[in-house]
N, C-alpha and C positions, 0 to 999 in steps of 0.2 A: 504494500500500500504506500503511496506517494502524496504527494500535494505540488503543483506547478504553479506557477503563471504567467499569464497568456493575454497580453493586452492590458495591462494592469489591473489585471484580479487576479481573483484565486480562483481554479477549476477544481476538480475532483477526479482521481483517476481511481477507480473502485478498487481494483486490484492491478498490483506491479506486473501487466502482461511478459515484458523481458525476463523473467525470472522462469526458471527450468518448469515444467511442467512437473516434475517429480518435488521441487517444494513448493508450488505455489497448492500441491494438492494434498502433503502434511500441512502447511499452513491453515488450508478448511479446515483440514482431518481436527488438528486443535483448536478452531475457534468453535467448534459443534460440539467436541468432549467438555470447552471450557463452559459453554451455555450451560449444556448438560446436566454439569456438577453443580453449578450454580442454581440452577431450578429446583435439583432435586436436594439442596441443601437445607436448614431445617432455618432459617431466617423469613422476617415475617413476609407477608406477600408483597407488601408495598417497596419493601427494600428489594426484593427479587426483580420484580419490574423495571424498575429503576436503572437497578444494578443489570438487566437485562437490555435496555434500551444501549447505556452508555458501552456496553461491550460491543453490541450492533455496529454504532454508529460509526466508534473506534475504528472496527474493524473493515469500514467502508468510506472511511475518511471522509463521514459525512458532518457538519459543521452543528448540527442539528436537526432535531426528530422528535416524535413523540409517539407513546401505546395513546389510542383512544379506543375506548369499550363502547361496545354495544349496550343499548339500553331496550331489551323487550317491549317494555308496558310503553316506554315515553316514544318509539322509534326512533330514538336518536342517537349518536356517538358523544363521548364527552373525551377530555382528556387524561388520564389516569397516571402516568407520566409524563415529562417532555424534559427538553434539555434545550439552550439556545433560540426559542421558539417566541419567548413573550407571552404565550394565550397559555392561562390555566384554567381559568374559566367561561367555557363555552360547550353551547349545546347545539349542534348541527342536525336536523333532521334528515334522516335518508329515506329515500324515496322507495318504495316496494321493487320497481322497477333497477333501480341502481341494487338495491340489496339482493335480488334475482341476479345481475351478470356478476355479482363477485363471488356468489357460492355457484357459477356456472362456470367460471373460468381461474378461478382459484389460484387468479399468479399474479405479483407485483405487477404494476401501470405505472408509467410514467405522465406526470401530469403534463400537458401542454397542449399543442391542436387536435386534441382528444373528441372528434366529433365526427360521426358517420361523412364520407365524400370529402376528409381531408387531402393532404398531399397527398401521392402515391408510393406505394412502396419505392426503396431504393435498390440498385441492382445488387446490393450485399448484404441482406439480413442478417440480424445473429444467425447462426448455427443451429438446427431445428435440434429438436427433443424426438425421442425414440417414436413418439408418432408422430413426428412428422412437424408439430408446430412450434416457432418459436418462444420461448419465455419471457419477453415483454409483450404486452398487450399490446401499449404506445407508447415510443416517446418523440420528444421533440424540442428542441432549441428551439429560442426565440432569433436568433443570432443568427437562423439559417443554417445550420448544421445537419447532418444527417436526420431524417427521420423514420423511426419504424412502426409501421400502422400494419401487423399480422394478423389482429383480431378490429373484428369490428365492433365499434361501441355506441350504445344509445346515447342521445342526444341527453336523454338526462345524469345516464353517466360522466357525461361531459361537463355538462354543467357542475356536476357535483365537483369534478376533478378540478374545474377551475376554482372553486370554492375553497379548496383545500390547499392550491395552490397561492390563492389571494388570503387567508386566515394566518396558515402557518408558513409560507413560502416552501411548501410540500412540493417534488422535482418527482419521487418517488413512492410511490402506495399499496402498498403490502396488504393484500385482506387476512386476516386472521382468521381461520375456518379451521373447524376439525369434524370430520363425515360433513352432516348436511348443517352445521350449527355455523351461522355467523358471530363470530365475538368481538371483533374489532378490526382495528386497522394499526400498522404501522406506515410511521411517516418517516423518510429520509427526507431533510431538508437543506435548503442552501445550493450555491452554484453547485451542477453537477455536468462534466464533460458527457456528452454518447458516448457509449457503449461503442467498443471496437466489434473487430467481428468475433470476437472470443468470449462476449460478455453474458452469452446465455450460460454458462460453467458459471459464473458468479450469481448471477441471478438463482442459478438452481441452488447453490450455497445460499442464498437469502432465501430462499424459497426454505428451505430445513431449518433454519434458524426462526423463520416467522412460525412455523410448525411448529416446534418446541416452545416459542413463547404463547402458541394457542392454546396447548396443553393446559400449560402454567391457567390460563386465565379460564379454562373450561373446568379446571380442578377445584380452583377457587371460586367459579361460578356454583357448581354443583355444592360446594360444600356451603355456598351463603342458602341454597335452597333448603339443603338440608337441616342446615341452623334454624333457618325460616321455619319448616317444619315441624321441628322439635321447640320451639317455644312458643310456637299456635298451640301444636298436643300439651304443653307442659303448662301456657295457660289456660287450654279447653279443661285439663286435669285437676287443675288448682283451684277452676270454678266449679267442675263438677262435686271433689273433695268439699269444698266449701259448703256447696249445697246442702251434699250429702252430710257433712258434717253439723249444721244447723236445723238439720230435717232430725237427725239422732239426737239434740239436743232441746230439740221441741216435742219431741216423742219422752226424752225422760222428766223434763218439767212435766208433762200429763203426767206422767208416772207419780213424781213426788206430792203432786196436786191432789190426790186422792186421800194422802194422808196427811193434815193442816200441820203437823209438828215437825214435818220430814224437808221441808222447802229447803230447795238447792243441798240436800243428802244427795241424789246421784254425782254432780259434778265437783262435789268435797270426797267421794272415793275415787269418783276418777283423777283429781289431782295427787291425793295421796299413794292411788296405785301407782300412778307413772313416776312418780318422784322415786319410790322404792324400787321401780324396775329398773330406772334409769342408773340410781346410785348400784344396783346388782351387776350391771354392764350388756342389759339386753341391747339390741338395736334399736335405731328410732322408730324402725317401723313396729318391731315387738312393742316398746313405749307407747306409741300410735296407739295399737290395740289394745291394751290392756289399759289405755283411756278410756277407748270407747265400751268396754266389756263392764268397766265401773259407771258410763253414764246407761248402759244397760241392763245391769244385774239383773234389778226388779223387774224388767216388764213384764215379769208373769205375775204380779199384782194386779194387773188389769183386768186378770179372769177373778178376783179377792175379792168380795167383798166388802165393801169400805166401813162398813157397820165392825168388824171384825181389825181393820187395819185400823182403826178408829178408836177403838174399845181403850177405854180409859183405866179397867178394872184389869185383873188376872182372867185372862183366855180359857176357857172349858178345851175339854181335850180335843173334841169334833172341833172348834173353831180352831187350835193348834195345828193339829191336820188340814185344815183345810187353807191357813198359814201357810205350810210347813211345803207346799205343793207348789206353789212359787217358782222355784230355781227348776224344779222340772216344766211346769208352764212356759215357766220361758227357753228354755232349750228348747222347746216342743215348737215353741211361734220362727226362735233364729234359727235352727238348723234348715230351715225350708228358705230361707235367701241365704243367696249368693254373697255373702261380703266379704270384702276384698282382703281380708284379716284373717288369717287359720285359729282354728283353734277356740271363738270366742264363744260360742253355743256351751261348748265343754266348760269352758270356765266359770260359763256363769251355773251350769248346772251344779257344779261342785264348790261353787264359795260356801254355802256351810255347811262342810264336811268340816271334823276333826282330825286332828295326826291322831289321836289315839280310837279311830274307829267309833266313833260313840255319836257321828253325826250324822246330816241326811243331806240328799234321801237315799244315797247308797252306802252308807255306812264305811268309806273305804277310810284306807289309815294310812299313813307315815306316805314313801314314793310315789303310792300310787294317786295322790291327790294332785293332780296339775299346778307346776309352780304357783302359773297366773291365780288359780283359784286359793291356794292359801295367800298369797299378797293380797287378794280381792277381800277375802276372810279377812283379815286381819284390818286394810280399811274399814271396813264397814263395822265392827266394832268398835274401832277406835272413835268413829264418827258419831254413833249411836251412843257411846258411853262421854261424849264430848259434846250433846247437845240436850234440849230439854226433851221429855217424851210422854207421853200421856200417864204413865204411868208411874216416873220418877223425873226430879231435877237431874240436871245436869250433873258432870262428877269432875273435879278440878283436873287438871293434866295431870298433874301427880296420883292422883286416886287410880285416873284412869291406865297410866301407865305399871301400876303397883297390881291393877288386875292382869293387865295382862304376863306381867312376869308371875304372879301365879298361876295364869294359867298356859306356862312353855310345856312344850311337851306336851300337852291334852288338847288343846284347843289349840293353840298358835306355833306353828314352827319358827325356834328359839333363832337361828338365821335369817330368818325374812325380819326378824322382832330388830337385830339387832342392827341392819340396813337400813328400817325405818328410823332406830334411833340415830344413826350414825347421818341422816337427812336431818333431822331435827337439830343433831349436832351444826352443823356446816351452816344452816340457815341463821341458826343465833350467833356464828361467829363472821357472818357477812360474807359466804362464800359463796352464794346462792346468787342471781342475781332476780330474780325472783322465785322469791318463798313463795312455795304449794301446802306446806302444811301449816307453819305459826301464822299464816297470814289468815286463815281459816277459822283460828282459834276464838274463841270469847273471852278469853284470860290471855295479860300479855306476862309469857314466860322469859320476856330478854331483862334475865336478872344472873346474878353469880350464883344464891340458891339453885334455881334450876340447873345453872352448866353442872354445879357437884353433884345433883343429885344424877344428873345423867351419866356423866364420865366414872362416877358411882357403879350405875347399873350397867355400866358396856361392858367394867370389868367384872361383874358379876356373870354377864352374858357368853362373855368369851368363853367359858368355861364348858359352857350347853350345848354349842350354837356348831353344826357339822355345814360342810359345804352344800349348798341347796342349787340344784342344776335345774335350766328350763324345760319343761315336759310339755 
């Protein structure tokens, strides 16, 4: 590659023709491996471009250029890169007609008397191509220099080409296609000599080069559709989730509503379950679930009686029973939907089970009770024993925490007990950044009493408390 001049300017001589044919054809061989490497290098796209133009240009000692994209929806090209050019922002509209002969003829043009019944061929074309035709479409000096017009071009082709030529001083235009997709254009700008008669071998080297940066810009096109994709599905997902997530939320306010003492008990176990599963180390999406499995526990209170969930006095044994049917009731209603959550029917059938066998309605004991459903157990007493109830006041945090260590081992597993406390811990000492369970409370425990009586009973807990795995 050289640079002359000729009348006092500067021309462009694409490539050093006096040089051996054996290196001016490593000289390609390396500016095609160099694109190459370059493209398929892990730098962002915009610097690939870029850095893809100014190797182009280099390599055809062209003074200035630029990538311009295609635009689908708008039909237009914009500029995406340029170098030397001045225009970075502009929108050119291409015609249906000019966008039809660039993905029909798919080879650099040269800008100039580019109009059907220009000059006539000259008696020396480039050098055709394997079929037969040569590798510029047109070109043409103002100056009266050779011109080659092998292919014919519509009138609005032309006009487009002069457009291109009058915006960016574009000599040279490369369509950017890969199969039947048009993506843009490259521009070589600035004086540029004709083409010797050896100039279609350079051309076909532009022609490889503008291929490889089609690629680039079709990889990156597919991949913005793809993004596009995925955050219509991830907001379609997040409204659906939302939906659904306020529909389950309106479904356990009915639920608490049946019974005047219980208001907002589902979503104080669903906070306290997912704080204890979280501090356990389940996933978010397990967390997810075993939210929504605490704002559904109850819904098989729905089939209850409310005269009975109401009852102010001690419950006759038929009303117990007919209590106590609840957690199957509602396995009975979740297991028939679909939700997106494993596991949550079970769980709630089995929140009051005991580790020691002695609970319902299947009476099971110690592993075989679903992690979720002893964390679910154990919310929902905590919460019961922390609010008022038709039948008794409330019981201070301390009372209520003093039953539940009586009752490890029979009622609560001593590991879930001790995860809970070790959330309660974290939240009084500011680690939390929002508290699910003191925030809850009707007594405020951020005192130095409660941290000993806690740090008291962890150590007492330690002692109990076996590794508790999710089931």
């Amino acid at each position: 590659m050289t640079r002359h001049l000729s009348q006092g300017r500067e021309e462009i001589i694409l490539m050093k023709t006096d040089e051996p044919i054996e290196k001016r054809f490593a000289t390609s061989l390396d500016l095609i491996a160099d694109l190459g490497e370059l493209i398929s290098s892990h730098r962002d796209f915009t610097t690939i471009v870029n850095s893809s133009l100014h190797m182009i240009l280099d390599a055809f000692a062209a003074p200035a250029g630029a990538v311009l994209r295609y635009d689908y929806e708008k039909k237009s090209i914009h500029p995406l890169a340029s170098k030397g050019t001045g225009v970075d922002d502009v929108d050119i509209e291409v015609d249906r007609e000019v966008l039809r002969w660039f993905l029909e003829n798919k080879r650099p043009v040269a800008c100039g008397a580019l109009e059907p019944g220009g000059p006539p061929a000259p008696p020396a074309p480039p050098a055709p191509d394997a079929s037969g035709e040569t590798e510029v479409a047109h070109l043409s000096e103002p100056d009266g220099a050779r011109t080659y017009r092998p292919c014919a071009a519509t009138a609005q082709t032309g006009r487009f080409a002069r457009r291109l030529a009058s915006i960016f001083g574009a000599r040279l235009v490369a369509p950017l296609v890969v199969r039947d997709e048009f993506l843009g254009l490259l521009l070589l700008c600035g004086p540029m000599k004709p083409l010797s008669s050896s100039g279609a071998s350079e051309i076909k080297i532009l022609s490889i080069l503008t291929q490889q940066l089609a690629s680039t810009l079709q990889s990156h096109s597919l991949l913005k559709k793809l993004m596009h994709k995925y955050q219509e599905n991830k907001t379609l997902y997040e409204n659906l989730s939302l939906i659904y997530y306020e529909t389950i939320l309106a479904f356990s306010a009915a639920i608490d509503a049946k019974d005047v003492y219980t208001k907002g008990h589902s979503q104080r176990v669903s906070a306290y379950a997912s704080s204890v599963t979280k501090e356990m180390g389940w996933s978010d999406e397990e967390t997810e679930g075993i939210g929504i499995a605490g704002l559904l526990h109850d819904v098989g209170k729905i089939a209850i009686d409310k005269s009975i969930i109401n009852k102010p006095s001690r419950l006759t044994s038929v009303e117990s029973t007919q209590l106590n049917c609840h957690p199957v009731i509602g396995y009975e209603i979740l297991s028939k939907i679909r939700l997106p959550w494993k596991g949550i029917s079970r769980v709630i059938r089995h929140h009051h089970e005991r580790v020691d066998g002695t609970g319902y309605p299947d009476r099971l004991a110690g592993p075989a009770i679903p992690v979720g459903a002893k964390v679910l157990a154990l919310a929902d007493s905590f919460d019961a024993m922390t609010t008022d109830r038709p039948y008794r006041k409330r019981l201070s945090f301390e009372e209520a925490m003093a039953e539940i260590e009586d009752n490890l081992g029979r009622q609560f597993d001593p590991m879930v007990v001790v995860h809970f406390v070790s959330v309660i811990v974290k939240e009084l000492d500011g680690k939390v950044e929002r508290p699910s369970v003191t925030s809850f409370l009707a007594e405020d425990i951020r005192n130095d009493r409660t941290r000993r009586y806690l740090a008291d009973l962890k150590k007492r807990l330690s002692g109990t408390a076996r590794p508790t795995h999710n089931s």
